[in-house]
NUDO-880089 format. One record per residue: residue in one letter; z, y negated, x of N, C-alpha, C in turn; chain. Coordinates in steps of 0.2 Angstrom, whole numbers. Layout:
REM NUDO-880089
<node "a", <Z, Y, X>, <Z, Y, X>, <Z, Y, X>, "A">
...
//
This chain:
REM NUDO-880089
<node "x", <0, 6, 4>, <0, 0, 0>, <0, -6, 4>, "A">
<node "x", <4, -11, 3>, <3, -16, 6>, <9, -20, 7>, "A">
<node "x", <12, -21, 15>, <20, -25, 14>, <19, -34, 15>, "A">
<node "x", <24, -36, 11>, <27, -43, 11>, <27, -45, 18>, "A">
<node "x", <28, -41, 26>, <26, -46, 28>, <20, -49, 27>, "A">
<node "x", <14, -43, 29>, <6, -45, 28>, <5, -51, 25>, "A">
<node "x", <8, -49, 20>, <5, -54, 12>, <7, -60, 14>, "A">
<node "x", <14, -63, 18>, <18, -67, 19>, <13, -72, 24>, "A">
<node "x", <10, -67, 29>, <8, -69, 34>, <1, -73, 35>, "A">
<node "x", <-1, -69, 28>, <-10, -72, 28>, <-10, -75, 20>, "A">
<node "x", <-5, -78, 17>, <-4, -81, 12>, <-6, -76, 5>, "A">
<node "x", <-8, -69, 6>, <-11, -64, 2>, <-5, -63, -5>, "A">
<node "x", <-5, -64, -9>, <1, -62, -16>, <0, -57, -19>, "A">
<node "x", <5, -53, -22>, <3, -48, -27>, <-1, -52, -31>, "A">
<node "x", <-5, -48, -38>, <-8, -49, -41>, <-2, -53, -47>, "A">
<node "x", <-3, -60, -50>, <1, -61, -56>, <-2, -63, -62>, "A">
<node "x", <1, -58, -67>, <-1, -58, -73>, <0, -68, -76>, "A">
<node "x", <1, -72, -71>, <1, -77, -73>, <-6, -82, -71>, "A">
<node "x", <-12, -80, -69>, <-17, -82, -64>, <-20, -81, -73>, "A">
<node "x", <-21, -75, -76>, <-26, -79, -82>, <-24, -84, -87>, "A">
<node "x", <-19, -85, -87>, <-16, -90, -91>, <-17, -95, -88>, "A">
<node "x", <-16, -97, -81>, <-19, -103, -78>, <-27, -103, -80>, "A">
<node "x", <-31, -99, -78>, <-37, -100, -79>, <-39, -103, -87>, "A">
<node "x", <-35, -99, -92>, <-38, -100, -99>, <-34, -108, -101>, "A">
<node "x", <-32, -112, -95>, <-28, -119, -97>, <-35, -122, -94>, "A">
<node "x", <-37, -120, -90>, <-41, -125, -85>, <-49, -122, -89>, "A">
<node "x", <-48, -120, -90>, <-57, -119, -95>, <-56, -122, -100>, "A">
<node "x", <-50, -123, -104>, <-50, -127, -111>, <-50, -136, -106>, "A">
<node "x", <-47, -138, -101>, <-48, -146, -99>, <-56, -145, -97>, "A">
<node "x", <-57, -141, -95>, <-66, -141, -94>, <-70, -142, -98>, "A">
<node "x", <-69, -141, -104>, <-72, -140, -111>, <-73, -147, -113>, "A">
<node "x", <-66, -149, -111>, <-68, -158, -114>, <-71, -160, -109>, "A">
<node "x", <-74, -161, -105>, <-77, -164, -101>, <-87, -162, -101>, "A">
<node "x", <-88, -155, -104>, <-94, -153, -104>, <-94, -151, -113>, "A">
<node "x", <-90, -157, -118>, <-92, -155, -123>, <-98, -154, -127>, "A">
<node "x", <-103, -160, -126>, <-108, -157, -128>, <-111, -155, -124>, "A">
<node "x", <-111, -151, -121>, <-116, -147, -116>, <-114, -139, -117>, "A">
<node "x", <-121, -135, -118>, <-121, -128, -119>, <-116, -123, -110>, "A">
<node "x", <-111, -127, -108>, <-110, -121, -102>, <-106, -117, -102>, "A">
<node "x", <-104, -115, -96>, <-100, -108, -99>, <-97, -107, -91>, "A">
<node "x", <-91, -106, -93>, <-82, -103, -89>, <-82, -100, -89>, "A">
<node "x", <-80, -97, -81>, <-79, -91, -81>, <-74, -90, -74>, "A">
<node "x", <-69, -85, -74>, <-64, -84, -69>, <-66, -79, -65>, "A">
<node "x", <-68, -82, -57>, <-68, -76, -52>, <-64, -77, -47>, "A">
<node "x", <-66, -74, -42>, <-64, -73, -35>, <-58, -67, -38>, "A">
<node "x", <-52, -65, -32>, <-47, -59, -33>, <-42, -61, -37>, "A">
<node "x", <-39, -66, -40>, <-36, -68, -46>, <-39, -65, -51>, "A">
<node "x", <-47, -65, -51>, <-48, -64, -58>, <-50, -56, -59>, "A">
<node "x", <-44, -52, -54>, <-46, -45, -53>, <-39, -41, -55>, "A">
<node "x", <-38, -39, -61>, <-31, -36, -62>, <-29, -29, -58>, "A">
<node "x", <-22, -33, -53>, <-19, -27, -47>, <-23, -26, -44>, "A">
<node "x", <-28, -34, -41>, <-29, -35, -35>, <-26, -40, -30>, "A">
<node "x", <-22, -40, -26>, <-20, -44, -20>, <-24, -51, -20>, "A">
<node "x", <-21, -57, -20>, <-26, -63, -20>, <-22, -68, -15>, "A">
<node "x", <-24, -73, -14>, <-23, -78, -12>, <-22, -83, -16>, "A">
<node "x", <-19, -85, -19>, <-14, -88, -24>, <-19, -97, -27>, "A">
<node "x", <-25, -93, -28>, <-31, -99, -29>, <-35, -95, -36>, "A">
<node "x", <-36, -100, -38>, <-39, -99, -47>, <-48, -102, -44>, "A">
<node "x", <-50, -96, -44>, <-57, -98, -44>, <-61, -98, -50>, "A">
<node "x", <-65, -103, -51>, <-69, -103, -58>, <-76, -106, -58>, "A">
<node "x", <-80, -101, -60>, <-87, -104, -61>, <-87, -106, -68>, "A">
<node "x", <-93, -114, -66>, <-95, -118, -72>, <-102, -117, -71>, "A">
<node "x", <-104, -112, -77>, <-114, -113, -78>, <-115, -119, -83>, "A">
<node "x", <-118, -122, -79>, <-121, -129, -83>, <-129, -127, -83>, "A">
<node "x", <-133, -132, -89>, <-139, -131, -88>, <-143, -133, -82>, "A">
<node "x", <-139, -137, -79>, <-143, -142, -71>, <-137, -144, -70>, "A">
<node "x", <-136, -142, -61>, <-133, -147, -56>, <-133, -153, -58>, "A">
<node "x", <-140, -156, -60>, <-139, -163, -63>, <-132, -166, -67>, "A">
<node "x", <-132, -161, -73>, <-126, -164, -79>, <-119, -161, -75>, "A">
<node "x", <-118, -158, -70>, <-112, -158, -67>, <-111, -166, -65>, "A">
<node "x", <-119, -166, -59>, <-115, -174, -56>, <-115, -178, -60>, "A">
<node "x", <-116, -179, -66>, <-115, -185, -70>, <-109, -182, -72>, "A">
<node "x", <-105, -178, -72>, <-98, -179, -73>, <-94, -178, -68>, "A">
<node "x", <-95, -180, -61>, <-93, -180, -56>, <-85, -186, -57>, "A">
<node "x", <-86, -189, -63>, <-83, -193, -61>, <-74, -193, -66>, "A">
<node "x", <-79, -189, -73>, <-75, -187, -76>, <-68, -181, -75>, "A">
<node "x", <-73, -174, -69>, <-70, -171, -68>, <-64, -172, -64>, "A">
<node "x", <-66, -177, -60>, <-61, -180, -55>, <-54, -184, -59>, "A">
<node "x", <-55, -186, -64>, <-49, -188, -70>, <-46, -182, -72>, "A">
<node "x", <-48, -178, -68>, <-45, -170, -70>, <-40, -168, -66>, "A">
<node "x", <-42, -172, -61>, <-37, -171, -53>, <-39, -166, -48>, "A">
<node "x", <-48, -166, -51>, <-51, -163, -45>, <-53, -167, -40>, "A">
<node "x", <-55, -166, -33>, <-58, -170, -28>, <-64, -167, -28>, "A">
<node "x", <-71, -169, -28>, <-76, -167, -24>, <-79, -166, -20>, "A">
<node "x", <-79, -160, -18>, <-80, -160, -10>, <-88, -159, -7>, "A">
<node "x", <-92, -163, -6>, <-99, -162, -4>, <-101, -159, 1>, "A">
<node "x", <-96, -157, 6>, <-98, -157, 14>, <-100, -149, 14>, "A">
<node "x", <-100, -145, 10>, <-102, -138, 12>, <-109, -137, 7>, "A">
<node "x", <-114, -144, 4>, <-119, -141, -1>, <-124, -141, 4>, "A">
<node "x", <-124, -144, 12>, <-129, -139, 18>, <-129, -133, 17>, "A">
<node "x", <-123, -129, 16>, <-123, -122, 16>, <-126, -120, 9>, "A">
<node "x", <-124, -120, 2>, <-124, -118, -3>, <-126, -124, -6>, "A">
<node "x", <-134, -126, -6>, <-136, -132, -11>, <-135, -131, -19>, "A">
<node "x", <-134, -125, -19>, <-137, -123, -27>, <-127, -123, -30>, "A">
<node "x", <-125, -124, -28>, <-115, -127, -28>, <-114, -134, -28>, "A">
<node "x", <-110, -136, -31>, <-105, -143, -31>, <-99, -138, -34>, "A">
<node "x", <-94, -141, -28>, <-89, -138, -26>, <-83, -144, -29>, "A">
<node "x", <-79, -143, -30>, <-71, -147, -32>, <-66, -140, -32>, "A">
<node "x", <-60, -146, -28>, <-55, -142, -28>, <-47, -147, -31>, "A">
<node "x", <-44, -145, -32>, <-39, -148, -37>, <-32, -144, -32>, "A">
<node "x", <-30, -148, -29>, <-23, -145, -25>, <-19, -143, -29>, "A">
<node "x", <-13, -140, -29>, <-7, -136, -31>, <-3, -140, -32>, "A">
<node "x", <-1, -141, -40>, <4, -146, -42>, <7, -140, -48>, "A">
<node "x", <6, -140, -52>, <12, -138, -56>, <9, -130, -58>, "A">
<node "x", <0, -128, -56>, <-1, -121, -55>, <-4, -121, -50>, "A">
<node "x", <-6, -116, -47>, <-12, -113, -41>, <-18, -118, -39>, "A">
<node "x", <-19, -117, -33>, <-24, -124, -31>, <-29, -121, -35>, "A">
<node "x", <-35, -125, -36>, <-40, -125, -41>, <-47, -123, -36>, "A">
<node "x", <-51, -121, -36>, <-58, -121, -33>, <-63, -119, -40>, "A">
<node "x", <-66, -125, -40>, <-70, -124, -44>, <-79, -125, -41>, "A">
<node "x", <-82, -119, -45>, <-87, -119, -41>, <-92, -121, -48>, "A">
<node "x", <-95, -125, -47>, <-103, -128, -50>, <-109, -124, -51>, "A">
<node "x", <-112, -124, -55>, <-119, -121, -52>, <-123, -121, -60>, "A">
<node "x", <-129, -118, -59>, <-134, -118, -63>, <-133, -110, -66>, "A">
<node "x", <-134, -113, -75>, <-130, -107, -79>, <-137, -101, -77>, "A">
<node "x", <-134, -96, -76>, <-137, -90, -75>, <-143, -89, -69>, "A">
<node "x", <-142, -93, -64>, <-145, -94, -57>, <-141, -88, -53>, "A">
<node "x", <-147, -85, -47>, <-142, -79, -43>, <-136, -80, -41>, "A">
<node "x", <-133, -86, -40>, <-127, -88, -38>, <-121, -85, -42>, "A">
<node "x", <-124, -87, -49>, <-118, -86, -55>, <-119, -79, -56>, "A">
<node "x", <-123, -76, -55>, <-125, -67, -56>, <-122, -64, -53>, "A">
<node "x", <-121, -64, -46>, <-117, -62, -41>, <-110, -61, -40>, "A">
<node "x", <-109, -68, -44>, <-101, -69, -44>, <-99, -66, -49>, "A">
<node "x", <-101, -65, -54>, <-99, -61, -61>, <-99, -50, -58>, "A">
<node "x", <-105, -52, -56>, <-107, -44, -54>, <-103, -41, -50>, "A">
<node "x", <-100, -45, -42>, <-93, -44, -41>, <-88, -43, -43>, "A">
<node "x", <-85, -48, -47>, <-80, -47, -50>, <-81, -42, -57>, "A">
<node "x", <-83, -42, -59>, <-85, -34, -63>, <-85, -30, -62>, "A">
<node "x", <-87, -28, -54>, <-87, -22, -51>, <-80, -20, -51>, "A">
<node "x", <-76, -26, -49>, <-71, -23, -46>, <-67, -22, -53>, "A">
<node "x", <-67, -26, -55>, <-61, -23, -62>, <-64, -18, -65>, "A">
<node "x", <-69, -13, -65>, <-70, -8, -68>, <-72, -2, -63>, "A">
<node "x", <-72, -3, -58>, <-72, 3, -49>, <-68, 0, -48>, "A">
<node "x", <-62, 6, -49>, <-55, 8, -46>, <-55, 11, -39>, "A">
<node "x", <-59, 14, -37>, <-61, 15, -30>, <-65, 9, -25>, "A">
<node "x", <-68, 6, -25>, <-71, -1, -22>, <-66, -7, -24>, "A">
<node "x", <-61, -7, -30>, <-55, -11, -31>, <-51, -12, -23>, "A">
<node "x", <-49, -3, -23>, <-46, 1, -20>, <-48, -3, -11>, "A">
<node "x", <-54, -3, -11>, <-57, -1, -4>, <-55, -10, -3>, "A">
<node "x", <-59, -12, -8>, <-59, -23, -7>, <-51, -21, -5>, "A">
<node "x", <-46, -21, -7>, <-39, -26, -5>, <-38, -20, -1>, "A">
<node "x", <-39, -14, 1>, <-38, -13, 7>, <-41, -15, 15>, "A">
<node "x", <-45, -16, 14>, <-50, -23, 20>, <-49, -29, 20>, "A">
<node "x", <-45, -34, 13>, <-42, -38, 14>, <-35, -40, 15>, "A">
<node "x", <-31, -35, 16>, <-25, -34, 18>, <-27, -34, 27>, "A">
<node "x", <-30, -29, 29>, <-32, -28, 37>, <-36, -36, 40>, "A">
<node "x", <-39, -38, 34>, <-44, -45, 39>, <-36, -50, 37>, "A">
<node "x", <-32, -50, 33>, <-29, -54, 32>, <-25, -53, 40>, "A">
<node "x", <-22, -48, 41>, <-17, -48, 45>, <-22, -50, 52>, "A">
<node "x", <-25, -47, 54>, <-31, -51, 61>, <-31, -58, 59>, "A">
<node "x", <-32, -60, 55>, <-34, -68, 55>, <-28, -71, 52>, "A">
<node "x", <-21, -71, 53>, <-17, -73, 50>, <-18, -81, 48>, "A">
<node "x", <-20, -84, 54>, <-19, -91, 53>, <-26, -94, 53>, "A">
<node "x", <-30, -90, 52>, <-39, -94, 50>, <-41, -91, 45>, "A">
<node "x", <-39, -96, 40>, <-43, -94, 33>, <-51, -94, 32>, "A">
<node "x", <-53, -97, 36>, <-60, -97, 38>, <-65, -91, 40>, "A">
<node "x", <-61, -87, 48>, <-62, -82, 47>, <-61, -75, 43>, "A">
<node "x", <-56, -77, 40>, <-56, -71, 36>, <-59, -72, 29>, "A">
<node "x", <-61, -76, 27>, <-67, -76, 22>, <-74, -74, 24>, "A">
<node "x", <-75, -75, 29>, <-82, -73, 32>, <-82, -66, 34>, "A">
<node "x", <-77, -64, 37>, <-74, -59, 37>, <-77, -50, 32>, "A">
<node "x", <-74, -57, 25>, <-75, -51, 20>, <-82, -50, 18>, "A">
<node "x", <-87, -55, 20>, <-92, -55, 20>, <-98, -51, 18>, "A">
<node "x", <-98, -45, 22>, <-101, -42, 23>, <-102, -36, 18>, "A">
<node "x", <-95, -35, 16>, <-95, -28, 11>, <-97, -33, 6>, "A">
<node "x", <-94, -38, 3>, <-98, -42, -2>, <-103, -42, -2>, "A">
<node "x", <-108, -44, 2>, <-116, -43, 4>, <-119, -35, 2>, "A">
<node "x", <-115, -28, 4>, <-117, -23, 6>, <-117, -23, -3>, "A">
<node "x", <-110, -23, -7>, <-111, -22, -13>, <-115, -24, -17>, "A">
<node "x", <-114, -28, -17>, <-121, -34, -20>, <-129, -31, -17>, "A">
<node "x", <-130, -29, -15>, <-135, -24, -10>, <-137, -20, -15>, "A">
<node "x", <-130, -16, -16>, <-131, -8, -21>, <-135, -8, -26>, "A">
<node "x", <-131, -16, -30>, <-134, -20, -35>, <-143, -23, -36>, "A">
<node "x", <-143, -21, -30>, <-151, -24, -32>, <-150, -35, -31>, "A">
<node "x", <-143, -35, -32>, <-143, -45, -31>, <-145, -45, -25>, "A">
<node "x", <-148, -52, -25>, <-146, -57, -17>, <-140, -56, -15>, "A">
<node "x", <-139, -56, -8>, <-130, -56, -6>, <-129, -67, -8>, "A">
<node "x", <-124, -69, -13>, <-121, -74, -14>, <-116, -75, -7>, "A">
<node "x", <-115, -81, -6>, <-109, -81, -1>, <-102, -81, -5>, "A">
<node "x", <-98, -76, -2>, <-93, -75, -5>, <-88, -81, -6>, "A">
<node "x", <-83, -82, -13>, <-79, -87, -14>, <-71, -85, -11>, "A">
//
């Protein structure tokens, strides 16, 4: 299994039954923001994997119809107590990125994109996989338990880290490899 140092060490937390409850608060304040607009919320990353190991961050995809009607609400999301962060859309054009630090729940990364684009495909297909392959559940938080403890104190590397098996997975799938969140 996995010990409290580990988890201490590389900031990794059991799973808590309190990560979809944050998510379904932060979908309902998203809602007002993209009222008239057909999009659609959705909870990924290892929080949104039940009795899988996370890192104590609520990740959430917004499909919009155009990156366009995100930036025009660049301004309102940010009355949300998001920041925008632009510096990584070299890497991942097809993203607008906000994160929302830790106040009264889990820091927020919220990830943008164009509704039903491979991006948004990949990241659902992942996260599908694993809440339903109890075996590859299994396998994920055991190689992030192991790259957490190597990379204790670079959260950088050890997302790049996991890279790969997300790539190969995604593979299986017939998707593009997405960059993992």
């Amino acid at each position: 299994m996995y010990s409290a140092r580990t988890m201490s060490k590389s900031l990794l937390s059991p799973y808590s039954a309190s990560w979809p409850r944050h998510y379904q608060e932060l979908r309902h304040e998203l809602r007002t923001v993209f009222v008239a607009l057909p999009v659609e919320i959705e909870h990924i990353g290892s929080t949104s994997v039940p009795g899988l190991v996370a890192k104590p961050v609520i990740d959430v995809l917004l499909g919009a119809p155009s990156l366009g009607d995100v930036e025009s609400r660049i301004e309102a999301i940010g009355a949300l107590g998001y920041d925008y962060v632009s510096r990584y859309e070299s890497e991942l054009p097809m993203r607008r990125y906000f994160v929302r630090p830790a106040t009264t729940m889990p820091r927020i990364h919220l990830h943008a994109v164009e509704l039903h684009s491979e991006f948004w495909r990949a990241q659902l297909a992942f996260r599908d996989l694993l809440r339903s392959d109890v075996q590859l559940r299994s396998e994920y938080q055991t190689l992030k338990l192991e790259l957490a403890e190597r990379f204790a104190g670079d959260k950088s590397a050890y997302t790049a880290a996991k890279g790969p098996f997300i790539e190969a997975v995604l593979a299986s799938l017939g998707s593009a490899a997405a960059k993992p969140v």
